[in-house]
FISEGU-26101 format. One record per residue (C-alpha): residue in three letters; x, y negated, z negated. Coordinates in nm, 2 decimals, decimal comma. Layout:
// residues N
  residu       u       v       w
     Ala       X       Y       Z
...
This chain:
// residues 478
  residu       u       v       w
     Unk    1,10    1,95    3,38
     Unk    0,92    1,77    3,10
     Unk    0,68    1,46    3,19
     Unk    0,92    1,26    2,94
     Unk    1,20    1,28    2,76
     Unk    1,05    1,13    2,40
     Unk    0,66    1,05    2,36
     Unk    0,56    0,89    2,06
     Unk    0,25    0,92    1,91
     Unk    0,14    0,62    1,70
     Unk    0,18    0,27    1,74
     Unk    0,21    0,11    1,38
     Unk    0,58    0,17    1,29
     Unk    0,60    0,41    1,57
     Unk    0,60    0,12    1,81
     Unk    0,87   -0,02    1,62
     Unk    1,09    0,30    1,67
     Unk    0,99    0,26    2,05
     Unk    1,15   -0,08    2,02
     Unk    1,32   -0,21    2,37
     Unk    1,29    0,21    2,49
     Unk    1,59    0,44    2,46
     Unk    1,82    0,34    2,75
     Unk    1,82    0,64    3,01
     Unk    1,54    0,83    2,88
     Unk    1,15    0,82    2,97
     Unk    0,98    0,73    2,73
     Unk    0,57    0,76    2,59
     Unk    0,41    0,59    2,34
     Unk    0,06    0,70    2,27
     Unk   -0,19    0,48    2,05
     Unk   -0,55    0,53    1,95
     Unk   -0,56    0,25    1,72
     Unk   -0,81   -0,08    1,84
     Unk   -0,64   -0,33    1,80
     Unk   -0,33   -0,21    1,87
     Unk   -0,05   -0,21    1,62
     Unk   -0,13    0,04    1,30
     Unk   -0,28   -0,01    1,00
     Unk   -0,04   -0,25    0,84
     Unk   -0,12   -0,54    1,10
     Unk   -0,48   -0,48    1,16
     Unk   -0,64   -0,34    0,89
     Unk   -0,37   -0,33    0,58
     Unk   -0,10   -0,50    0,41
     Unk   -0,09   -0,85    0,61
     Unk   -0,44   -0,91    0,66
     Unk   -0,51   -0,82    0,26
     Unk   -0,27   -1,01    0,16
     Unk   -0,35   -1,28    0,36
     Unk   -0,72   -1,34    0,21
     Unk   -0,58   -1,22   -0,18
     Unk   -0,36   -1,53   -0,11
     Unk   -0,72   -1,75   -0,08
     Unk   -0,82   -1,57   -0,37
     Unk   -0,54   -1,66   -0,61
     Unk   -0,56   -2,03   -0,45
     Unk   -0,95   -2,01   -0,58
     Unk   -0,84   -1,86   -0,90
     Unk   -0,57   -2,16   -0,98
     Unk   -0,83   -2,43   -0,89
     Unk   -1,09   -2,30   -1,16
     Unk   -0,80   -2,27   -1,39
     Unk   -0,66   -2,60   -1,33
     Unk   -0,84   -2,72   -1,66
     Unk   -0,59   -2,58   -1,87
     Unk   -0,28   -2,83   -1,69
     Unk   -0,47   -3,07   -1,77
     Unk   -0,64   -3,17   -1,42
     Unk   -1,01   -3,20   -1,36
     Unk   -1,09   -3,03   -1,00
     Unk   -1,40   -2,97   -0,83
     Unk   -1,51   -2,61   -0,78
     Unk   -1,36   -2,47   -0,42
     Unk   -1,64   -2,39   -0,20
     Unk   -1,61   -2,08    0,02
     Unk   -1,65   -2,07    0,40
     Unk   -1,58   -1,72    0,46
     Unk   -1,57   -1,70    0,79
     Unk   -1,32   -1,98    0,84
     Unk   -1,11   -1,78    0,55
     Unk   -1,18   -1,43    0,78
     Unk   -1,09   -1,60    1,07
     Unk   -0,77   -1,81    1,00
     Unk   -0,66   -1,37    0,89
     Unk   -0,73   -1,22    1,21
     Unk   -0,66   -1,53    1,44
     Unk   -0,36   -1,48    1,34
     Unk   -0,31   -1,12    1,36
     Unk   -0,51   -1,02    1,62
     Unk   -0,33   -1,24    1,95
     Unk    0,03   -1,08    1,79
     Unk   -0,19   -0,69    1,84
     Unk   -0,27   -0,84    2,19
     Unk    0,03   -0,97    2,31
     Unk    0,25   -0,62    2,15
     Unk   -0,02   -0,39    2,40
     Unk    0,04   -0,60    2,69
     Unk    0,37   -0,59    2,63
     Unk    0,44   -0,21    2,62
     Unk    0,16   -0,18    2,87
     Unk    0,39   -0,41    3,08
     Unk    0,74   -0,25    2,98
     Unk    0,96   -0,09    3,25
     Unk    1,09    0,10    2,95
     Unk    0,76    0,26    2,80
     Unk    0,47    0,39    2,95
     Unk    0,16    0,33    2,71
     Unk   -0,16    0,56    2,69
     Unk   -0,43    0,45    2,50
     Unk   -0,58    0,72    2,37
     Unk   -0,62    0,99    2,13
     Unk   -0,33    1,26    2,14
     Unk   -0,37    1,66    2,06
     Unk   -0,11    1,93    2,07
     Unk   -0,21    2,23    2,27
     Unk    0,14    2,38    2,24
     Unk    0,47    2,30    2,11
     Unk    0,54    2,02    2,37
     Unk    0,21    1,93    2,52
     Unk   -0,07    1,66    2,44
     Unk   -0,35    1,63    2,58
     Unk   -0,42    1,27    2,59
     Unk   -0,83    1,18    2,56
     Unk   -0,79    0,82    2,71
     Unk   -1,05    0,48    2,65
     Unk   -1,14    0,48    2,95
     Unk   -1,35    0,86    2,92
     Unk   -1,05    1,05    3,15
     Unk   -0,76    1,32    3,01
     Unk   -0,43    1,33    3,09
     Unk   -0,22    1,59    2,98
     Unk    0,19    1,51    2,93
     Unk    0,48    1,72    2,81
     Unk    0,80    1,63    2,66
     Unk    1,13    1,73    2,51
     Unk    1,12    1,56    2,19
     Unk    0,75    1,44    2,02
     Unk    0,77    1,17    1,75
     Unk    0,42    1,19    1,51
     Unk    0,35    0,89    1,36
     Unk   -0,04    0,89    1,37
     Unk   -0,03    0,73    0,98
     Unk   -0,34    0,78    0,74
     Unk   -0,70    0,66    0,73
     Unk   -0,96    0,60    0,41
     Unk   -1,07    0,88    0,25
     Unk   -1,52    0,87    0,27
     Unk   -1,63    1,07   -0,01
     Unk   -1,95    1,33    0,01
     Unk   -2,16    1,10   -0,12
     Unk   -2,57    1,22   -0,10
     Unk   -2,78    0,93    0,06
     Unk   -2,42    0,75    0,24
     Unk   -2,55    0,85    0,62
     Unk   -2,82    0,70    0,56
     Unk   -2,93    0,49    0,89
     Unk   -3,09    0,22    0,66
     Unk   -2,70    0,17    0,47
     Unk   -2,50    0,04    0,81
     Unk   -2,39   -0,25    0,76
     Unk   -2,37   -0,20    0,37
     Unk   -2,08    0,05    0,35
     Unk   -1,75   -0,04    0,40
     Unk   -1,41    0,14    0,40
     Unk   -1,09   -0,08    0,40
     Unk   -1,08   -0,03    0,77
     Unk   -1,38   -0,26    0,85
     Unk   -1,44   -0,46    0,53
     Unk   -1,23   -0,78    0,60
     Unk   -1,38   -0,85    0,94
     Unk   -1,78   -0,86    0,77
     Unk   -1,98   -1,16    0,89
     Unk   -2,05   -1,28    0,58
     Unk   -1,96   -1,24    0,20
     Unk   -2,24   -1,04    0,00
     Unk   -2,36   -1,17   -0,30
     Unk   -2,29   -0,85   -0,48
     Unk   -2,00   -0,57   -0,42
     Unk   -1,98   -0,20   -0,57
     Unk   -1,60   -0,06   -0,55
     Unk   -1,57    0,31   -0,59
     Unk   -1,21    0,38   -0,68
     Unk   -0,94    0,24   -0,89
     Unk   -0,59    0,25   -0,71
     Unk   -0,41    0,00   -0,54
     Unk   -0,68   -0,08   -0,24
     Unk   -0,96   -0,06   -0,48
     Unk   -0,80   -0,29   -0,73
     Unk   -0,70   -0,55   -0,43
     Unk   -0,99   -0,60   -0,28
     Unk   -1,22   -0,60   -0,57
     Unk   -0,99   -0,89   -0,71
     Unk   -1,01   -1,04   -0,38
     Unk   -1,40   -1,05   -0,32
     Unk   -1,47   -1,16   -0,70
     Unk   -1,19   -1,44   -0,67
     Unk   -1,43   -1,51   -0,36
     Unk   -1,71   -1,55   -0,56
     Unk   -1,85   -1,19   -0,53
     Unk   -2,05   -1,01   -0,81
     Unk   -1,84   -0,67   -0,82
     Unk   -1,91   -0,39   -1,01
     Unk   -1,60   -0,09   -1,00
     Unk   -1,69    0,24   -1,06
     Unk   -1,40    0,42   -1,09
     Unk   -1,39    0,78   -1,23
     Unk   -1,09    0,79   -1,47
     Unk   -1,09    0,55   -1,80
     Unk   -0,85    0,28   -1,66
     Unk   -0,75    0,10   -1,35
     Unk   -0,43    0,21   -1,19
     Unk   -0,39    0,51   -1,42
     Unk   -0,09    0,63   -1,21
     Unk    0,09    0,29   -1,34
     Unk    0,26    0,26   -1,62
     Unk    0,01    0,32   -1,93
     Unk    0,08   -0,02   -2,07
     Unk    0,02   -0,21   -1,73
     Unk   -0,31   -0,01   -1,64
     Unk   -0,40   -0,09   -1,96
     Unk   -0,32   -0,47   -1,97
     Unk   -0,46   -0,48   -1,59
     Unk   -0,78   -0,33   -1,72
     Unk   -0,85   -0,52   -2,02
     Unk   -0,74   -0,84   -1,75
     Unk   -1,02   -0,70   -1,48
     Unk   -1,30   -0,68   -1,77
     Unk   -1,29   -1,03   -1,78
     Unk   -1,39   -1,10   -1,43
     Unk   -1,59   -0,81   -1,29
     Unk   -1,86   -0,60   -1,42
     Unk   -1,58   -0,24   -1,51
     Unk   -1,77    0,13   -1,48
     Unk   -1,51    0,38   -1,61
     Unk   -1,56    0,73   -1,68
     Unk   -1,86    0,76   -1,43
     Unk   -1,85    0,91   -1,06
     Unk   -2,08    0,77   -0,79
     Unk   -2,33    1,08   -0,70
     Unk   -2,59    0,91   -0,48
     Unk   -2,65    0,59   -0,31
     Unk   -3,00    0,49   -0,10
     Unk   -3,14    0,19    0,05
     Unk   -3,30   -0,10   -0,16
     Unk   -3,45   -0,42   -0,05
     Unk   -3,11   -0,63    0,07
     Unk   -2,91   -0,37    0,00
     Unk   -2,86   -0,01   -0,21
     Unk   -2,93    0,15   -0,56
     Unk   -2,64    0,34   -0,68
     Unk   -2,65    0,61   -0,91
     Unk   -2,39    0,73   -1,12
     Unk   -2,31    0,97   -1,35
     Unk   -2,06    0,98   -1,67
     Unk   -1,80    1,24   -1,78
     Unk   -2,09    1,34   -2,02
     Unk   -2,32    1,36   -1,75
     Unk   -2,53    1,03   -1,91
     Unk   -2,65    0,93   -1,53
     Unk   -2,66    0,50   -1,47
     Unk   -2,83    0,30   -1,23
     Unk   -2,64   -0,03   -1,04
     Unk   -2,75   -0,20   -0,73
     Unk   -2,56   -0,41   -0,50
     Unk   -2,55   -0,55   -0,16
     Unk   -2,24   -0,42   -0,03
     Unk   -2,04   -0,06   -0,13
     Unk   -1,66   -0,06   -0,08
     Unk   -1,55    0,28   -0,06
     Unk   -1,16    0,30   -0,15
     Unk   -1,11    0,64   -0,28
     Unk   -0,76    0,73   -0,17
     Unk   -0,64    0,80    0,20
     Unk   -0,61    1,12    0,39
     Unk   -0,31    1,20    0,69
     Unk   -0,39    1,18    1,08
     Unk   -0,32    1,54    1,11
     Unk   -0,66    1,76    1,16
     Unk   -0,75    1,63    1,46
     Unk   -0,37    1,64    1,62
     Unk   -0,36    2,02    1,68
     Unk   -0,09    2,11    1,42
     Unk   -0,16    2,49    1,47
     Unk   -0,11    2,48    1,83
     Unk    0,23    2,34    1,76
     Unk    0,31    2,55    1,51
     Unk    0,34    2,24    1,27
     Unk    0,29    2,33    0,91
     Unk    0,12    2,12    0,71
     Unk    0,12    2,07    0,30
     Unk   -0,19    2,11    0,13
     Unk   -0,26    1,78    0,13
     Unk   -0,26    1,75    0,50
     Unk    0,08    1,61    0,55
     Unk    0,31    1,72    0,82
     Unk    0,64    1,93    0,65
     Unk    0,97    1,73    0,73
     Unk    1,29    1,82    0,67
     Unk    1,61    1,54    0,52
     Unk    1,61    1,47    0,89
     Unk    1,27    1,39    0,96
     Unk    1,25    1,68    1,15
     Unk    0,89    1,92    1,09
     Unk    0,89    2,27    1,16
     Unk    0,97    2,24    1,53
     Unk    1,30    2,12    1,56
     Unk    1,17    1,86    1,81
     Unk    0,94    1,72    1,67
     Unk    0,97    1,42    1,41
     Unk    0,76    1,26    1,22
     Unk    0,75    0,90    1,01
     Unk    0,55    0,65    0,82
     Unk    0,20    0,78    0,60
     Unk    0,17    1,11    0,80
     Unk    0,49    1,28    0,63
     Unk    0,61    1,00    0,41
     Unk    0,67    1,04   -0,02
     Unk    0,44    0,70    0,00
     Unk    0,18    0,57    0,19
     Unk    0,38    0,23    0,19
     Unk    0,46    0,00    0,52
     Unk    0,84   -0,02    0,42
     Unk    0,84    0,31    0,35
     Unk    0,73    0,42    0,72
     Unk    0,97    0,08    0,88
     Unk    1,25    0,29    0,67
     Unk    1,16    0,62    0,84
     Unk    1,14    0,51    1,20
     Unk    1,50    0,34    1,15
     Unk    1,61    0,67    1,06
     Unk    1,43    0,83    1,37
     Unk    1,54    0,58    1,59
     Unk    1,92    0,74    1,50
     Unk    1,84    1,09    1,53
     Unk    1,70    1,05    1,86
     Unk    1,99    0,82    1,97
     Unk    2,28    1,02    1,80
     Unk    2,16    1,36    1,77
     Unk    2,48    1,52    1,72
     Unk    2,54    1,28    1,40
     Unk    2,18    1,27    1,23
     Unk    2,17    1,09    0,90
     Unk    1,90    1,22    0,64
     Unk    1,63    0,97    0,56
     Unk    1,75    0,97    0,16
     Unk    1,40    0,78   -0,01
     Unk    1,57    0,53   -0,24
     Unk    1,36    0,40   -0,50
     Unk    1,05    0,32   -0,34
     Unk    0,87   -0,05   -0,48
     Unk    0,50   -0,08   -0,52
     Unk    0,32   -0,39   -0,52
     Unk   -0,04   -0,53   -0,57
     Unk   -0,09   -0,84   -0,49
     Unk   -0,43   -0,92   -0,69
     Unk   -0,48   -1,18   -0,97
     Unk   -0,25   -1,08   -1,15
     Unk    0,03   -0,97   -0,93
     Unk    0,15   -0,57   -1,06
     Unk    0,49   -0,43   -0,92
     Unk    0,69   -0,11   -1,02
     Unk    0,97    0,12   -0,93
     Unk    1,07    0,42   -1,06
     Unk    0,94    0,63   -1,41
     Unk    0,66    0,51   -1,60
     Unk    0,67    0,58   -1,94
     Unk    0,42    0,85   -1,98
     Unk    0,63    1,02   -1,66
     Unk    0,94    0,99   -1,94
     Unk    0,76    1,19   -2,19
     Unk    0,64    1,42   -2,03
     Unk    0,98    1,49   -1,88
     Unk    1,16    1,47   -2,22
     Unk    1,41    1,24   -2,09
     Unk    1,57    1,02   -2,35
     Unk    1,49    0,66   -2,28
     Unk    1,47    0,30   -2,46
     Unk    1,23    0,03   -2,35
     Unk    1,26   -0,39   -2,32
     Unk    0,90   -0,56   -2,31
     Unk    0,92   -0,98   -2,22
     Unk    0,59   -1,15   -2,21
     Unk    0,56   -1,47   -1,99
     Unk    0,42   -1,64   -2,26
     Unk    0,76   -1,68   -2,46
     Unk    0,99   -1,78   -2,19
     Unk    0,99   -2,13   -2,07
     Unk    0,84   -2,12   -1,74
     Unk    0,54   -1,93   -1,88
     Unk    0,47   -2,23   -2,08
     Unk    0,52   -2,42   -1,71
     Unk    0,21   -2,21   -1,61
     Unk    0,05   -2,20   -1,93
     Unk    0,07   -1,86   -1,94
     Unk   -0,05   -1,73   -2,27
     Unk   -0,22   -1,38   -2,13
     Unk   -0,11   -1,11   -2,33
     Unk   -0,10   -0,89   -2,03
     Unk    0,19   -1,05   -1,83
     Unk    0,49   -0,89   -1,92
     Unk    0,80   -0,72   -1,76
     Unk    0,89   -0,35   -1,92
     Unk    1,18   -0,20   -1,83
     Unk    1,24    0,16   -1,95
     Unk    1,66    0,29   -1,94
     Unk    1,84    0,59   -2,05
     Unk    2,03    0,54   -2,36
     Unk    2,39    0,46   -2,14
     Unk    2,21    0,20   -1,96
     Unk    2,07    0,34   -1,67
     Unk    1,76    0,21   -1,52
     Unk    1,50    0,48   -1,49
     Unk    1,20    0,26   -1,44
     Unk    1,08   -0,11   -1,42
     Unk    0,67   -0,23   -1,47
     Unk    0,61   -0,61   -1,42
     Unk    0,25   -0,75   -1,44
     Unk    0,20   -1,14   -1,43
     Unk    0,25   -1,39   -1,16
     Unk    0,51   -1,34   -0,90
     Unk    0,55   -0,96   -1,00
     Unk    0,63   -0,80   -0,64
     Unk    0,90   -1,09   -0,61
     Unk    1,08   -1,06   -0,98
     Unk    1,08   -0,70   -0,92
     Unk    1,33   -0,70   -0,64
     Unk    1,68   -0,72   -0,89
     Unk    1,52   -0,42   -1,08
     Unk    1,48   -0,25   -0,76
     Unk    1,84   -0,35   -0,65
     Unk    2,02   -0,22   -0,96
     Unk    1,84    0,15   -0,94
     Unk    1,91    0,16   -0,57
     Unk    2,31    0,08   -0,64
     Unk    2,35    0,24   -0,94
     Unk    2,42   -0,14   -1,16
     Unk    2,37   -0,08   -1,52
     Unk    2,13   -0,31   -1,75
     Unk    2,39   -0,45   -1,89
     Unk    2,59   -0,59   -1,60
     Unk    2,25   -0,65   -1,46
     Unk    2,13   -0,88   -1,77
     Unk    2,51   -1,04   -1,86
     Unk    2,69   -1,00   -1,48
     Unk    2,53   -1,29   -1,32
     Unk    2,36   -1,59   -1,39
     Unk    1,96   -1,66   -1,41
     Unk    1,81   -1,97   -1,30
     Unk    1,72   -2,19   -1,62
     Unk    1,39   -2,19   -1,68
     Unk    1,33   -1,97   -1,34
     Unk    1,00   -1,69   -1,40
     Unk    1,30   -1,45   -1,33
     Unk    1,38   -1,50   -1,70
     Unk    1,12   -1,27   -1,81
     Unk    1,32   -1,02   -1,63
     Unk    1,63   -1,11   -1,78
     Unk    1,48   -1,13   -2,13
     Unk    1,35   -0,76   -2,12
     Unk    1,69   -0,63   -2,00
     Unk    1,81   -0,80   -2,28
     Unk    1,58   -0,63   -2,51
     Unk    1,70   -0,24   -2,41
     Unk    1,91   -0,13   -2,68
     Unk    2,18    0,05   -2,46
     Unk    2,55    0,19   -2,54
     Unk    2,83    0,01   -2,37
     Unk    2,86    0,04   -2,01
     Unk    3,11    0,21   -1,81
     Unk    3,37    0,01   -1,72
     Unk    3,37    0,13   -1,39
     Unk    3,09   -0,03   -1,32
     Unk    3,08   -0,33   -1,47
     Unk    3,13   -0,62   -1,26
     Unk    3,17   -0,91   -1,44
     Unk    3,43   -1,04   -1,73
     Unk    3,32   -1,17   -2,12
């Protein structure tokens, strides 16, 4: 007989799967993580977005010339700014380990957990001892961590305390005067925004010629041209070597023509992508297979190659996204409660957001992806600028705009919105390619707040030169 009936390994959305326990069953959850709680709650989304928040307040006081309102410069106490984050975050990771280490329902480990066959872990514990468990049914949900580049000169002994990861970067002690990013996707972009809203010198070095090049071509571009304004933009180079100088490092880079460059900086922020939890978790003792980009295989039912064993959130997941993983452990939670009525975890359309200065959001095709597909498609562009709550803000950037791209019958395939308020005004868009609601009765079926932001969406829809609609699905009446 087993140890327990489900362990699960992972304690960001895996604790939510755990939830109140599974009524009648013993129950494991196993968590390496200090604090306790995953990524999203310690080191991720809410903290991040908690101090990009300060960041955009800082940005609208130095902008408040334009309204017309003369305001002194904000001064910046970081560590009251730090601290407000993770006084907040840290008691909720406290009180969710005592909790579980409390529960009648769940027995906690803390510890680092490695197959050594199909339904064994061998559990290396805090406190220096093993323990070894077995179950029936093993839930993986050990999420992702940040990818540190082979970089000559980075283990340097001189370079601790210079070289941060997105891991350990919001907690620093103080701000540096100066900040090289490596990278240009989503965490790169954030927190370079963040620390130069702070009043940071950053310096990107990002290898490709654009920010965000996996966006939409015209947002990476309009979020590039945005960034160039406020922070010192190295495109087209790779960082080769870094090494210790006076209060901090030289970098050297090197160009796509191998012209080699020269920066120095305080602080390095290495945000080059992030890898899965799986090579230390013994995947080939448990006959797991893996893709090649280290991710566990799944089936529709979250099931990997061992029918039972599941796994959810960054480790197996089409995106390394928080709502994402919340969706997958929901879909778990069933097919461990209903086993003989499993539902199949059917990604939707899955929403990104970044919530920089200015906001970015998208869901579905970019253009380029369109193209390259040869799917027909027609495409609505709305600037904030020309409706009226742009001129609210004073909005006269020609890099906020809503694009929506559609297939010919009025079909959403795609929807890119950079500006203020982005992630928010993305949601209908999101909505009507979940459902299936066509532009049309998406534009014309319902009414927009006058003169809401949400207009901009509105307006683009407007703009897609579509055939009639189905009748079938149009919801609403001339």
């Amino acid at each position: 007989m087993a140890d327990f009936d489900i362990v699960v390994v992972g304690a960001g959305s895996g604790n939510a799967l755990v939830g109140s326990g599974f009524p009648g069953r013993r129950v494991a959850l196993v968590d390496d993580g200090v604090p306790f709680g995953g990524t999203c709650l310690n080191k991720g989304c809410i903290p991040s977005k908690m101090l990009s928040h300060v960041a955009a307040v800082a940005d609208d006081i130095r902008g408040a010339g334009r309204l017309g309102l003369t305001v002194a410069p904000p001064k910046v106490d970081w560590p009251a700014i730090r601290d407000r984050v993770f006084g907040r975050t840290d008691p909720i990771a406290a009180a969710g380990e005592a909790s579980r280490a409390a529960s009648d329902a769940v027995t906690l480990f803390r510890g680092r957990a490695r197959f050594t066959d199909p339904h064994t872990l061998q559990i290396a514990l805090h406190d220096g001892t093993t323990q070894t468990v077995t179950a029936d049914v093993i839930v993986v949900a050990t999420g992702a961590r940040p990818v540190v580049p082979d970089i000559a000169g980075l283990d340097d002994p001189k370079l601790a305390g210079h070289v941060f990861t997105s891991d350990d970067i919001m907690r620093i002690d103080q701000l540096p005067k100066s900040l090289a990013v490596m990278g240009g996707g989503i965490v790169a972009v954030e927190l370079a925004d963040l620390f130069a809203g702070l009043g940071v010198q950053v310096t990107v070095i990002q290898r490709s010629g654009v920010l965000l090049r996996r966006a939409d071509r015209d947002v990476s571009a309009a979020l590039t041209a945005d960034y160039a304004g406020r922070m010192a933009l190295r495109l087209n180079q790779t960082l080769t070597e870094v090494e210790p100088s006076g209060r901090g490092m030289t970098l050297y880079a090197k160009d796509v023509n191998g012209i080699e460059y020269t920066y120095s900086a305080e602080a390095l922020l290495l945000a080059v992508g992030r890898r899965p939890n799986t090579d230390g978790l013994g995947a080939e003792a448990a006959g797991l297979a893996l893709t090649p980009g280290g991710q566990l295989v799944v089936d529709e039912y979250l099931r990997t190659s061992q029918p039972h064993i599941f796994a959810l959130g960054d480790v197996d997941a089409p995106a390394l996204l928080k709502h994402v993983a919340n969706h997958e452990a929901r879909v778990v939670r069933h097919n461990l409660e209903d086993p003989k009525h499993p539902v199949e975890v059917g990604h939707r359309p899955i929403p990104t957001g970044l919530f920089g200065t200015p906001q970015v959001a998208w869901v579905g095709a970019t253009e380029q992806d369109l193209e390259a597909a040869g799917t027909p498609y027609v495409s609505g562009t709305q600037h904030y600028r020309d409706v009226a709550y742009g001129w609210a803000l004073e909005d006269d950037s020609d890099q906020h705009f809503c694009k929506v791209l559609a297939s010919p019958d009025g079909t959403l395939l795609g929807a890119h919105i950079i500006g203020p308020d982005a992630v928010a005004l993305l949601q209908p868009l999101v909505t009507a390619m979940t459902f299936g609601i066509d532009v049309t009765a998406l534009a014309r079926g319902q009414y927009w707040p006058h003169p809401g932001l949400q207009e901009v969406v509105e307006n683009a829809l407007l703009k897609l030169e579509v055939g009639e609609p189905k009748k079938s699905r149009r919801p609403w009446r001339r």
